[in-house]
DSSP file (Angstrom, degrees, kcal/mol; ACC not computed):
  #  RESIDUE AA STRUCTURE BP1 BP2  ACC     N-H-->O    O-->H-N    N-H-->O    O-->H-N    TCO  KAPPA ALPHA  PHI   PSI    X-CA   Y-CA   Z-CA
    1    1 A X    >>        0   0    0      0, 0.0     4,-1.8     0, 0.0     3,-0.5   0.000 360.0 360.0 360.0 -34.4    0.0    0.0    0.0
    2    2 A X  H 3>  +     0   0    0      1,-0.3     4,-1.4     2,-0.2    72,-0.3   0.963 360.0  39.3 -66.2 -65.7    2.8    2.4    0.8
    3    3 A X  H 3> S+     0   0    0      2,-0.2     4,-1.6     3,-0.2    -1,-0.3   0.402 108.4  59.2 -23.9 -23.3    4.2    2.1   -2.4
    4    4 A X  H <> S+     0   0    0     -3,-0.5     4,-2.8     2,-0.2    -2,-0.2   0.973 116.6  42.5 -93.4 -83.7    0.5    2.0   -4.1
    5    5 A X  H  X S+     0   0    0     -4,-1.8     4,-1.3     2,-0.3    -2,-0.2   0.642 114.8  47.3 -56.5 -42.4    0.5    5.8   -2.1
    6    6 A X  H  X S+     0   0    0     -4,-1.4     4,-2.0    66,-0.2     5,-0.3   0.994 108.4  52.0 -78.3 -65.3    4.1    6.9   -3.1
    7    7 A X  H  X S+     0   0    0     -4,-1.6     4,-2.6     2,-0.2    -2,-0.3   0.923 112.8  50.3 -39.8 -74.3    3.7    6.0   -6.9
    8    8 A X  H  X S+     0   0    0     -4,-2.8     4,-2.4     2,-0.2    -1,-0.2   0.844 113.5  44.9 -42.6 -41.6    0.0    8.4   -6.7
    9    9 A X  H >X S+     0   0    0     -4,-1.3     4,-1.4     2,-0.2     3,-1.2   0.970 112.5  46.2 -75.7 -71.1    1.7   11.4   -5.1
   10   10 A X  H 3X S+     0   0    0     -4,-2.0     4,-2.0     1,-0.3    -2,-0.2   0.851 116.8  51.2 -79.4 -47.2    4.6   11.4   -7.2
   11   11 A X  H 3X S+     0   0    0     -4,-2.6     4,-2.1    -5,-0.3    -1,-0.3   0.861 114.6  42.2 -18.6 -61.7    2.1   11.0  -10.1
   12   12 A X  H <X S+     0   0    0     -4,-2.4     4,-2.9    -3,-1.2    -2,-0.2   0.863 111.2  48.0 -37.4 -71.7    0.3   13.4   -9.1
   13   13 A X  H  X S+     0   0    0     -4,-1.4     4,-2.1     1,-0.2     5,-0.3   0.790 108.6  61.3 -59.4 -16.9    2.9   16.1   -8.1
   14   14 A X  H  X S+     0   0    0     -4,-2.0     4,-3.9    -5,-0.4    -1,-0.2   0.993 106.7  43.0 -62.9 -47.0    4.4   15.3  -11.5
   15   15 A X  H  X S+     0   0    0     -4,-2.1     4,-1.4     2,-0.2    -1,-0.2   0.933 118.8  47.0 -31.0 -73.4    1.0   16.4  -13.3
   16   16 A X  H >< S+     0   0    0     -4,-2.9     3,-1.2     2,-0.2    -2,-0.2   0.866 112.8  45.1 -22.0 -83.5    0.8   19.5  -10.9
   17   17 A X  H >< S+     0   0    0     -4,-2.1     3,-3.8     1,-0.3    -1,-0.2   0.813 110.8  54.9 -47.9 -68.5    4.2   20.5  -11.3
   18   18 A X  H 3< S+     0   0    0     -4,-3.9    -1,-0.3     1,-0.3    -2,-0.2   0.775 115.2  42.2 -16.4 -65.2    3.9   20.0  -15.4
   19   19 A X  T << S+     0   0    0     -4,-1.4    -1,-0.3    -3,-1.2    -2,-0.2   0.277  96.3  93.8 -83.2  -4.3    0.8   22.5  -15.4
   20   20 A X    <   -     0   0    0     -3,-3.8     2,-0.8    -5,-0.2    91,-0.1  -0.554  61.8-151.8-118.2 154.0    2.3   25.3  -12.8
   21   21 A X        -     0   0    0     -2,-0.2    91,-1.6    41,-0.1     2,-0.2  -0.924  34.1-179.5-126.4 109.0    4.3   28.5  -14.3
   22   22 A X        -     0   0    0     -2,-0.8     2,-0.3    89,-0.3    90,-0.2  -0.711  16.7-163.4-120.3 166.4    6.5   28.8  -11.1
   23   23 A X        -     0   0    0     88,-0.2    39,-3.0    -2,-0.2     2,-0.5  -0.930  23.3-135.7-145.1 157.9    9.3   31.8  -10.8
   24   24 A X  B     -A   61   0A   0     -2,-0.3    37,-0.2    37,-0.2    36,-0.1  -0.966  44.0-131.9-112.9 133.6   12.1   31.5   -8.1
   25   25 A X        -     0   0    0     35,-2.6     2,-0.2    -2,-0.5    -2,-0.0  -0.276   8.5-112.7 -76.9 146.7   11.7   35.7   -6.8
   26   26 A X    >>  -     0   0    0      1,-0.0     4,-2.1    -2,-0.0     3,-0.5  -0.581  34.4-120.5 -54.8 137.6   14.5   38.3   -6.3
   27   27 A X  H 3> S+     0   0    0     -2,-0.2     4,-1.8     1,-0.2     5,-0.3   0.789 117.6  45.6 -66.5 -21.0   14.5   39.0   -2.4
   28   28 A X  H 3> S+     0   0    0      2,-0.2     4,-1.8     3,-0.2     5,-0.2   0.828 107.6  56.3 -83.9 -24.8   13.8   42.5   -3.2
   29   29 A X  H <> S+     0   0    0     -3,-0.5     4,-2.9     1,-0.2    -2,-0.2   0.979 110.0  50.0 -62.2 -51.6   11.1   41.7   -5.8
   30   30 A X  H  X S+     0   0    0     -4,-2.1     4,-4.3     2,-0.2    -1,-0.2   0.771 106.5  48.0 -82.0  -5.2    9.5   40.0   -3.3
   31   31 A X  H  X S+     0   0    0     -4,-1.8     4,-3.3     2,-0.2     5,-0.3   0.947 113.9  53.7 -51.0 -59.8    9.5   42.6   -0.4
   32   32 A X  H  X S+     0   0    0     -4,-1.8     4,-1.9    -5,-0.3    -2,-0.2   0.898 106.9  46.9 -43.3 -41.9    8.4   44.5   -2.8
   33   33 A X  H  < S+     0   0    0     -4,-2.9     3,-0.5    -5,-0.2    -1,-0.2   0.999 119.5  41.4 -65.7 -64.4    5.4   42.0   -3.8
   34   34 A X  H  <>S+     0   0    0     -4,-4.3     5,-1.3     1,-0.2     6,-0.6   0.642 106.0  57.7 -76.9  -8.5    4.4   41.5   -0.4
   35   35 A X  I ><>S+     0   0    0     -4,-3.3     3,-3.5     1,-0.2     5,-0.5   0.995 114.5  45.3 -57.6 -57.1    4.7   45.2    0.9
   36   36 A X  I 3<5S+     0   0    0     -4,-1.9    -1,-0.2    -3,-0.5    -2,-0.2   0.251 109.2  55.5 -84.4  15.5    2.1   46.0   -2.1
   37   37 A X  I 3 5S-     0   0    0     -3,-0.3    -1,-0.3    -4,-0.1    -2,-0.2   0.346 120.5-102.5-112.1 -11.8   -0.2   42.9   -1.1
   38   38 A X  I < 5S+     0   0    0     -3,-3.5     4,-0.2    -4,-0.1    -3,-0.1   0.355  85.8 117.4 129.5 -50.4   -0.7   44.1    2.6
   39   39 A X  I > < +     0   0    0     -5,-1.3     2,-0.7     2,-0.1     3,-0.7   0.576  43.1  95.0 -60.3 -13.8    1.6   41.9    4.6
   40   40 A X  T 3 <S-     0   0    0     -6,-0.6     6,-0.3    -5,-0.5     3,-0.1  -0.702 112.8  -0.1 -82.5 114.3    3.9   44.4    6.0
   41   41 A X  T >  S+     0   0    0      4,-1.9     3,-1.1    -2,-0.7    -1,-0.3   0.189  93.8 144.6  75.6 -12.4    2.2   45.0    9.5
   42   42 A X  G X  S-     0   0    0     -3,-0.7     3,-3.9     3,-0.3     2,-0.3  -0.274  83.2  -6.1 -70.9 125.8   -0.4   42.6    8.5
   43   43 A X  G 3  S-     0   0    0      1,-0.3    -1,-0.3    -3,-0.1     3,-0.1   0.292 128.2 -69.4  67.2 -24.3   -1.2   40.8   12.1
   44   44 A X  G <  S+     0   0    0     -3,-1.1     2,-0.4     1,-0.4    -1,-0.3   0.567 104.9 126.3  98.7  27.3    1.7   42.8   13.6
   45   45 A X    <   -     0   0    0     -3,-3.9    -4,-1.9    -6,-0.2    -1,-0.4  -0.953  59.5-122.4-116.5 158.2    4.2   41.1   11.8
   46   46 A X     >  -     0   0    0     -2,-0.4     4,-1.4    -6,-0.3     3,-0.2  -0.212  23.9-112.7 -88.4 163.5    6.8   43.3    9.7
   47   47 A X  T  4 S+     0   0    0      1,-0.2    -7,-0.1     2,-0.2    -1,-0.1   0.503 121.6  65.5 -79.3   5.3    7.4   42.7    5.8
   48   48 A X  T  4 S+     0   0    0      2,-0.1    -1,-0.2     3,-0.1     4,-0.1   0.227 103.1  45.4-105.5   9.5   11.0   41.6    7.1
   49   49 A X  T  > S+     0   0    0     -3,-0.2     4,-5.7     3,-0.1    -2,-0.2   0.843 113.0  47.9 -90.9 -62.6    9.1   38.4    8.9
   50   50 A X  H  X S+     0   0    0     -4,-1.4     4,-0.9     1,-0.2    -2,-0.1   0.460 116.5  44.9 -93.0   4.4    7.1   37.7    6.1
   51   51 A X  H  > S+     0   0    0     -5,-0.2     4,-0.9     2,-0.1    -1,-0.2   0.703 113.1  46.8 -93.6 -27.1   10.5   37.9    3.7
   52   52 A X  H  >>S+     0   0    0      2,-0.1     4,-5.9     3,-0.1     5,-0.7   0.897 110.7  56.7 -77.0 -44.9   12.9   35.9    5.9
   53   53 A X  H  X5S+     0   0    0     -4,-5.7     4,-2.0     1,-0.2    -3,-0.1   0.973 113.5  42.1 -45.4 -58.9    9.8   33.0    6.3
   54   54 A X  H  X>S+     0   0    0     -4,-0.9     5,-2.0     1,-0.2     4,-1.7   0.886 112.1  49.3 -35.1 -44.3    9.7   32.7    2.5
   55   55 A X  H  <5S+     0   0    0     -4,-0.9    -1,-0.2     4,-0.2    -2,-0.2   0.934 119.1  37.9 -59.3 -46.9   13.2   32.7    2.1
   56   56 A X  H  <5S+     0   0    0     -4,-5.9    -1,-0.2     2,-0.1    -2,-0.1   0.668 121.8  49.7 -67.5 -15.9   13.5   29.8    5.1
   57   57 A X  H  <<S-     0   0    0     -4,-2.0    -2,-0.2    -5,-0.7    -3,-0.2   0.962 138.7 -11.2 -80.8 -75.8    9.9   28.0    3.4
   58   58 A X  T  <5S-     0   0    0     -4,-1.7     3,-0.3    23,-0.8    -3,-0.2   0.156  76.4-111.5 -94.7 -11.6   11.2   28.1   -0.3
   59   59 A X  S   <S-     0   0    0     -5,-2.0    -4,-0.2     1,-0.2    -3,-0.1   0.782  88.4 -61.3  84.9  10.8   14.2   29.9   -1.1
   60   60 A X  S    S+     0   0    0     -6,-1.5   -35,-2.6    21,-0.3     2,-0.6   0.710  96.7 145.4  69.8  27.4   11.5   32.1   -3.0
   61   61 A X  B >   -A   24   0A   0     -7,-0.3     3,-1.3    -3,-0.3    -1,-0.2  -0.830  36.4-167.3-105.0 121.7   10.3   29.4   -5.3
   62   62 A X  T 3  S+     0   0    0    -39,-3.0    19,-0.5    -2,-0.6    -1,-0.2   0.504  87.3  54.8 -80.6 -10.7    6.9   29.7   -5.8
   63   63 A X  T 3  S+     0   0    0    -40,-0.5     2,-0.4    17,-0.2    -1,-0.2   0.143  73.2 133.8 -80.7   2.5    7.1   26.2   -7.3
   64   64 A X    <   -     0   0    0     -3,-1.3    16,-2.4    15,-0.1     2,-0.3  -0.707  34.7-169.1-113.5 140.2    8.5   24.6   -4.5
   65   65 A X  E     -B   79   0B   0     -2,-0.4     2,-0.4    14,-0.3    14,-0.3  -0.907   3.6-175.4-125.2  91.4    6.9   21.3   -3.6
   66   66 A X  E     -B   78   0B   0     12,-2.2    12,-7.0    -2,-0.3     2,-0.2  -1.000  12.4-152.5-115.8 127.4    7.8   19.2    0.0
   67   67 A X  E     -B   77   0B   0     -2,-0.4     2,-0.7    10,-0.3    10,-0.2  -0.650   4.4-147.5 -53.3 127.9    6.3   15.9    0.8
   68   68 A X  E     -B   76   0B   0      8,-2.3     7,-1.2    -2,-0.2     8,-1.0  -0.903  22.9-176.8-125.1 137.2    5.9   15.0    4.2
   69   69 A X  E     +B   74   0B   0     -2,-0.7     2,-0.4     5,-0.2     5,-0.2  -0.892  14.6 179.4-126.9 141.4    6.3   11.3    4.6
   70   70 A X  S    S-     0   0    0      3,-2.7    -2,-0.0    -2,-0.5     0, 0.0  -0.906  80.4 -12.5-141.2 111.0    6.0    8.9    7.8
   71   71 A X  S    S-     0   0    0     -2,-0.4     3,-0.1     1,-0.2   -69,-0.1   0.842 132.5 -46.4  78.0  33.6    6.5    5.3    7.5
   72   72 A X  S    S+     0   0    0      1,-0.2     2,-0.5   -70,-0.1   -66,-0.2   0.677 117.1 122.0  77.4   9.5    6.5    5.1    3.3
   73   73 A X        -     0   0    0    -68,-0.1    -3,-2.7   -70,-0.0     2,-1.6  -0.923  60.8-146.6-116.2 119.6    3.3    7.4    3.7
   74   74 A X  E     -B   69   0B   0     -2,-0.5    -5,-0.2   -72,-0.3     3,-0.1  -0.565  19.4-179.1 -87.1 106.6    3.0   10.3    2.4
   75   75 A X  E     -     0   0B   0     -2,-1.6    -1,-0.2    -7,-1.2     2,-0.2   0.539  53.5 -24.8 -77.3 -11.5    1.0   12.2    4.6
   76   76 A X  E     -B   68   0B   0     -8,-1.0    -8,-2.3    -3,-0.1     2,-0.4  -0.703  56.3-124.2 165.8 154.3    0.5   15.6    3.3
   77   77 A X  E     -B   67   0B   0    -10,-0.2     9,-2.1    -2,-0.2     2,-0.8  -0.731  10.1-149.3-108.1 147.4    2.2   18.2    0.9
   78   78 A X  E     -BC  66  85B   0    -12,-7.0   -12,-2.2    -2,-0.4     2,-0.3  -0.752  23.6-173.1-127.8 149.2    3.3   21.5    1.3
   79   79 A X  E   > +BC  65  84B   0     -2,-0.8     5,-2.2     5,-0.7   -14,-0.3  -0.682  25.2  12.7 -84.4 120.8    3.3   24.2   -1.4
   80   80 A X  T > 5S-     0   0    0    -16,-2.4     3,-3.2    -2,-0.3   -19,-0.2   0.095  95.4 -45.4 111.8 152.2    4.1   27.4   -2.8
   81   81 A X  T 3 5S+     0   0    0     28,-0.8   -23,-0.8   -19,-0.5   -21,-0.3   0.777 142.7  38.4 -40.7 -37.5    6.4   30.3   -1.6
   82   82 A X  T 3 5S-     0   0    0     -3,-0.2    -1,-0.2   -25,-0.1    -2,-0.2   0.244 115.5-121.6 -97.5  13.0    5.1   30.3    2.5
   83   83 A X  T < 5 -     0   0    0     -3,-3.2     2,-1.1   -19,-0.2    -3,-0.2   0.988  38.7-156.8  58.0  47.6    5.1   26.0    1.9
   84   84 A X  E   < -C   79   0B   0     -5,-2.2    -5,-0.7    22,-0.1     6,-0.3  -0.700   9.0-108.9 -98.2 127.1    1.5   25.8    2.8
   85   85 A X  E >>  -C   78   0B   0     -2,-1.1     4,-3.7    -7,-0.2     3,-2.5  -0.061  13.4-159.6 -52.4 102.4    0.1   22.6    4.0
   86   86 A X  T 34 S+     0   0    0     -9,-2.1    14,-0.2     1,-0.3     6,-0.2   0.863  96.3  66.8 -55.1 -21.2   -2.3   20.4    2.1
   87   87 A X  T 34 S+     0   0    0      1,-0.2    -1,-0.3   -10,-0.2    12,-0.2   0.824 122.2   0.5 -34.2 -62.4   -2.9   19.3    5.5
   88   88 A X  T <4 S+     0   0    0     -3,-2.5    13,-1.1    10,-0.2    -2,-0.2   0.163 138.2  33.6-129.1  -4.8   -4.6   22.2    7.4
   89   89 A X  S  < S+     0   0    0     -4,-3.7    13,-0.5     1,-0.5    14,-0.4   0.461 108.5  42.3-146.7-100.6   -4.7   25.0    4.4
   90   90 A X  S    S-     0   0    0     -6,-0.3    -1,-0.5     1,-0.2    15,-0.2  -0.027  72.8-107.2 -92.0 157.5   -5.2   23.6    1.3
   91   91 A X  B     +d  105   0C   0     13,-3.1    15,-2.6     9,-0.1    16,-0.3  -0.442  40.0 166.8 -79.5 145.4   -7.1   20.9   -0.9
   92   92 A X        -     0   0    0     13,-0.2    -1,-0.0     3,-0.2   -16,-0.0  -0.655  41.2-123.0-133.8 165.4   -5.2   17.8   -2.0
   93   93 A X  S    S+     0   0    0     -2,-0.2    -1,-0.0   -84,-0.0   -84,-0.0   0.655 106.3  39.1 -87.0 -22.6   -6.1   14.5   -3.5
   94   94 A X  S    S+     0   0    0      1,-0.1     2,-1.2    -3,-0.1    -3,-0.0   0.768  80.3  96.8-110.5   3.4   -4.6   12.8   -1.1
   95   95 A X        -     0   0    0      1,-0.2    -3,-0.2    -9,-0.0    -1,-0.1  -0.553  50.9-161.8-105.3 117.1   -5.0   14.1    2.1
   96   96 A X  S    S+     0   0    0     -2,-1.2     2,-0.5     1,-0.2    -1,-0.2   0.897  76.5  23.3 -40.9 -57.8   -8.0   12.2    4.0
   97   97 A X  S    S+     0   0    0      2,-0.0     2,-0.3     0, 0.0    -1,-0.2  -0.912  78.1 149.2-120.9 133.3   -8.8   14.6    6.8
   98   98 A X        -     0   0    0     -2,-0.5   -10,-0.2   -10,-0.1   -11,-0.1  -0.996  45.6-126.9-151.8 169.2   -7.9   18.2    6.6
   99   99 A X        -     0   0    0     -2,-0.3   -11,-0.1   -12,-0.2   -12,-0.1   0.118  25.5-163.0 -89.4  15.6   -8.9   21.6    7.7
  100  100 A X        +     0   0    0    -14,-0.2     3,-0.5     1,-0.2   -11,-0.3   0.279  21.4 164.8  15.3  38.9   -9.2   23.4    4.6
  101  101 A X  S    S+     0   0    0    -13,-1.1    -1,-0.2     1,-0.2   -12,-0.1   0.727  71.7  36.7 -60.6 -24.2   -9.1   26.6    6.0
  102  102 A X  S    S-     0   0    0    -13,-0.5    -1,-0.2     2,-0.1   -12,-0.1   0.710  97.2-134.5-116.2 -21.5   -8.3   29.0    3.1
  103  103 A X        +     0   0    0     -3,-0.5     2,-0.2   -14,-0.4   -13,-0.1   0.916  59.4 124.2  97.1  32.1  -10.7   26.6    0.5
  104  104 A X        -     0   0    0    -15,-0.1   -13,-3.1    16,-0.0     2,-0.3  -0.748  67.7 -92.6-119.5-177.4   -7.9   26.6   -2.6
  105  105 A X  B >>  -d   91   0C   0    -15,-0.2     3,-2.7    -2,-0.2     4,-0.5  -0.705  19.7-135.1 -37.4 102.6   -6.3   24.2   -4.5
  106  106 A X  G >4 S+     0   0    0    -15,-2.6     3,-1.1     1,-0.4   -14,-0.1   0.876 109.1  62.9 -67.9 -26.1   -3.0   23.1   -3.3
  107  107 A X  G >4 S+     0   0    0      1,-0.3     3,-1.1   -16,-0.3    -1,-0.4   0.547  93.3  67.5 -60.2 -12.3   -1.9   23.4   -7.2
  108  108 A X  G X4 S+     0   0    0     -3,-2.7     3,-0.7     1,-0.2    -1,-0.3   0.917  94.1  55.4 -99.6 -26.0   -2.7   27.5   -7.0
  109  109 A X  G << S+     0   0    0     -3,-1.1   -28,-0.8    -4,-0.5    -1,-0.2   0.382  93.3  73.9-102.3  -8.3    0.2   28.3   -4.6
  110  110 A X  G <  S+     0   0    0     -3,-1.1    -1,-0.2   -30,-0.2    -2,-0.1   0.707  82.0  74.7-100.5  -9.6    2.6   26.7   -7.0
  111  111 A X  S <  S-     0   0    0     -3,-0.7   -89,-0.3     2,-0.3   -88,-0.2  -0.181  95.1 -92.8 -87.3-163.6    2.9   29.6  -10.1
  112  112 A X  S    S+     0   0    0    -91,-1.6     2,-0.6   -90,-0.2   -90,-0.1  -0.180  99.3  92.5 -90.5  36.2    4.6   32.9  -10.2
  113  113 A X        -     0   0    0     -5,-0.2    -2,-0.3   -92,-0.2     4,-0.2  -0.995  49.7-173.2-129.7 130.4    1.2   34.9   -9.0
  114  114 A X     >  +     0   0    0     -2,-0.6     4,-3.1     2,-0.1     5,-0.3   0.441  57.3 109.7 -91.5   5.2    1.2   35.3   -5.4
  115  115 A X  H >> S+     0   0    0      1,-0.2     4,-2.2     2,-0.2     3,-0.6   0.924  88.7  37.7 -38.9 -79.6   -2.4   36.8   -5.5
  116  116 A X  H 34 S+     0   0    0      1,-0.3     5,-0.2     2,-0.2    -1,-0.2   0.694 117.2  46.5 -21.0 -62.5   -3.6   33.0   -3.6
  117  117 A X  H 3> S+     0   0    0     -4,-0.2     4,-1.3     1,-0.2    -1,-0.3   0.725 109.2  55.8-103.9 -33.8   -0.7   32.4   -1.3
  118  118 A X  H <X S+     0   0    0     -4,-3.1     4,-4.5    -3,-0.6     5,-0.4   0.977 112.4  37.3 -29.4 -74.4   -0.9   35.7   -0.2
  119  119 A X  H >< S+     0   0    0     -4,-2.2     2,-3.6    -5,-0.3     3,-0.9   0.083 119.1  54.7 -72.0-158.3   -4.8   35.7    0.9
  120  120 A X  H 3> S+     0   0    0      1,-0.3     4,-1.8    -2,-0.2    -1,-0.2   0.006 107.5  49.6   6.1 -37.2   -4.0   31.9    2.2
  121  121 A X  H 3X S+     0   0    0     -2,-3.6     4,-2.9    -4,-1.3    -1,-0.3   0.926 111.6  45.4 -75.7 -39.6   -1.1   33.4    4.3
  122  122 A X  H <X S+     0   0    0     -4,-4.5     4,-0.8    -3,-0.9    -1,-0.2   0.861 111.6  54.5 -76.0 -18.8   -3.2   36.1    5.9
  123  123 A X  H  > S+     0   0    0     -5,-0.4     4,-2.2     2,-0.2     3,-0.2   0.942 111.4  48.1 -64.3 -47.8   -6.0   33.2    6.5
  124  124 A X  H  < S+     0   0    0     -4,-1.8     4,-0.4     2,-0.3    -2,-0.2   0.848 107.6  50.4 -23.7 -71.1   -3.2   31.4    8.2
  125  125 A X  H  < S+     0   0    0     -4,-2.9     5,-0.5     1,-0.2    -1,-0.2   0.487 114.7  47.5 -69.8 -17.7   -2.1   34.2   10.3
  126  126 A X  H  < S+     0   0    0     -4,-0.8    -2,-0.3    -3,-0.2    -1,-0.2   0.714 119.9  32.6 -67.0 -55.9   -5.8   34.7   11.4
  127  127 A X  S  < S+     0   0    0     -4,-2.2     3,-0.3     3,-0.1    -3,-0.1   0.831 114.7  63.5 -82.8-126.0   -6.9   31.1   12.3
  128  128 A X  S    S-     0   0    0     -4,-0.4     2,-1.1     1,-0.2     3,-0.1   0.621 105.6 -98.1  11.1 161.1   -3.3   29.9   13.6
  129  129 A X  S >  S-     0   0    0      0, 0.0     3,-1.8     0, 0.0    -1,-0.2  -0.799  83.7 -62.4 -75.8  74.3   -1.9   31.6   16.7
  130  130 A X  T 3  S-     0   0    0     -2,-1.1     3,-0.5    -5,-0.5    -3,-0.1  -0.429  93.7 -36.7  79.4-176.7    0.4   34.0   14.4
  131  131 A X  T >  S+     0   0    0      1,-0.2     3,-1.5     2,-0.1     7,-0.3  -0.018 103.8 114.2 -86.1   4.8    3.1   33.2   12.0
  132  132 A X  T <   +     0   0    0     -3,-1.8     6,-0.3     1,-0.3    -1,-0.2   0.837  65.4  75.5 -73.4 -30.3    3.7   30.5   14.9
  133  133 A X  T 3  S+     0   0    0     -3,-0.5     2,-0.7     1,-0.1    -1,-0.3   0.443  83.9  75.9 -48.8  -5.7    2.6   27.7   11.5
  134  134 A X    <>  -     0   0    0     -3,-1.5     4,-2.2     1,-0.1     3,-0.2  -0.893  67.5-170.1-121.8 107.6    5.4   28.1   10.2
  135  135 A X  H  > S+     0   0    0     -2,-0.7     4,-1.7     1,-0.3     5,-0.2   0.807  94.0  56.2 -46.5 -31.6    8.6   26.5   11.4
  136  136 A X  H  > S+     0   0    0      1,-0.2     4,-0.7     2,-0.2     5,-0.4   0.690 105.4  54.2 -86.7 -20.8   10.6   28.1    9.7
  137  137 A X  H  >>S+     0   0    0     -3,-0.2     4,-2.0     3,-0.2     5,-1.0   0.993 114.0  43.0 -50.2 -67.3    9.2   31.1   11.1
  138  138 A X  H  <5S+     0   0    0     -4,-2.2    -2,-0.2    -6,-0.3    -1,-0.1   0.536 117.3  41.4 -50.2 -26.8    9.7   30.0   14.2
  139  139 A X  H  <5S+     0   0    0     -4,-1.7    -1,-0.2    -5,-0.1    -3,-0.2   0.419 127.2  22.0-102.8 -25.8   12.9   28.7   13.9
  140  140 A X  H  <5S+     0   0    0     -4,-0.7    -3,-0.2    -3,-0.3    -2,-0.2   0.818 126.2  26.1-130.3 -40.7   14.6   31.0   12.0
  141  141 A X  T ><5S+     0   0    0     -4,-2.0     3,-0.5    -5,-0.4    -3,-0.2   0.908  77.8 103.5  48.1-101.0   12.9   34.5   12.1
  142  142 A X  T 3 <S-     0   0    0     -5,-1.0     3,-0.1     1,-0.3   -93,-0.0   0.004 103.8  -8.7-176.2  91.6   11.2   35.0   15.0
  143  143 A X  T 3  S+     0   0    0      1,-0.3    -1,-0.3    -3,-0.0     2,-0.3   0.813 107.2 121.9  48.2  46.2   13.5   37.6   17.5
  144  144 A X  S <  S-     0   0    0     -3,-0.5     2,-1.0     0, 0.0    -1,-0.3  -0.788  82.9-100.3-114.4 173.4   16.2   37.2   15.1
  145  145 A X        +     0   0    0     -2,-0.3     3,-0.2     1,-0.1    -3,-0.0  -0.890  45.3 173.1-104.1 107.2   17.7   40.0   13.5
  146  146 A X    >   +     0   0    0     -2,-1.0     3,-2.6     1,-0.2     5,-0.2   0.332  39.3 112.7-114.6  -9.9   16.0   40.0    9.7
  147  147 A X  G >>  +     0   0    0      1,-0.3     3,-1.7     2,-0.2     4,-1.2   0.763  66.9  62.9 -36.1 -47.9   17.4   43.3    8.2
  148  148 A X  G 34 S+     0   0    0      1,-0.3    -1,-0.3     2,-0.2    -2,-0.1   0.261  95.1  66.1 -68.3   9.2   19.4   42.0    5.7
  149  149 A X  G <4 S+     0   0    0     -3,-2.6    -1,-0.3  -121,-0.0    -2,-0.2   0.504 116.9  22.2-115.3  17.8   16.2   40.5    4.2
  150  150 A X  T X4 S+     0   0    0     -3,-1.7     3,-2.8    -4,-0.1     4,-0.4   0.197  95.1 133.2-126.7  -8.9   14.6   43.9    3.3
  151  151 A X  T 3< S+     0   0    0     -4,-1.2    -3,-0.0     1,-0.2     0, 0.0  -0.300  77.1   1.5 -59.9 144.9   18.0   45.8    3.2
  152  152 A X  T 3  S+     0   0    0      1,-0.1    -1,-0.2  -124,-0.0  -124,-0.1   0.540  98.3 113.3  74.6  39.2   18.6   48.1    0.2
  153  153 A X  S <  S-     0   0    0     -3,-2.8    -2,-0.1  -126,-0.1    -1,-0.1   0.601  79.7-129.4 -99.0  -3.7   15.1   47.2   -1.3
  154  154 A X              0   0    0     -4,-0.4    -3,-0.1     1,-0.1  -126,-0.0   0.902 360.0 360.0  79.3  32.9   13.7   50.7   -0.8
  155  155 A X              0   0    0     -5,-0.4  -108,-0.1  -120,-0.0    -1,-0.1   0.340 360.0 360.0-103.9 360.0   10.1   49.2    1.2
């Protein structure tokens, strides 16, 4: 069965992936995208939070694709420049029980328009306790010193 499960997801993503017009962002491009989307103050967190997460999520790949696997299972994917989670945020084929909160398509997080993953990150940040959904937030970000990820973009 595991196999059965591995073969369908990698099917799957392959389709997905095929279909997505994905961009990897300039760090400034994307201050610059998310300043003009909202996010800067958005919840109280600064547009140098929501630059460092990307950066830590995806490298800025709006294409980029992690599996999360336990025991030969894949158990859910996550997507898209903030890596959001077919799990809890978005719809999937494969994932039995989830919380759909933000009601897209895990496939929309994966091109170069951040309209979706934008609106899904503020859904996030709304529902969730904070930016606290994100590890890489946490982990990385989060009372660290983040200047150098907005520095000499002019936001």
């Amino acid at each position: 069965m595991a196999l059965k499960s591995r073969m369908l997801m990698f099917l799957t993503l392959a389709i997905v992936l095929a279909a997505t017009d994905g961009k990897i962002f300039e760090r400034c491009e994307l201050a610059r995208t998310f300043k003009a989307a909202g996010l800067d103050g958005f919840k109280g967190y600064s547009l140098k939070e929501w630059v460092c997460t990307a950066f830590y999520e995806s490298t800025y790949n709006s294409s980029a694709v992690n599996i999360n696997w336990n025991g030969g299972k894949a158990l859910s994917m996550d997507c898209g420049i903030f890596q959001i989670n077919s799990f809890w945020w978005c719809l999937d084929a494969f994932t039995s029980v989830t919380k759909r909160n933000c009601g897209m398509a895990c496939g929309d997080f994966l091109d170069d328009d951040l309209t979706d993953d934008i609106k899904c990150a503020k859904s996030i940040v709304t529902l969730h306790p904070g930016m606290k959904a994100w590890v890489a937030w946490s982990t990385r970000c989060n009372q660290q010193n983040m200047e150098r990820f907005v520095a000499g973009c002019n936001v």
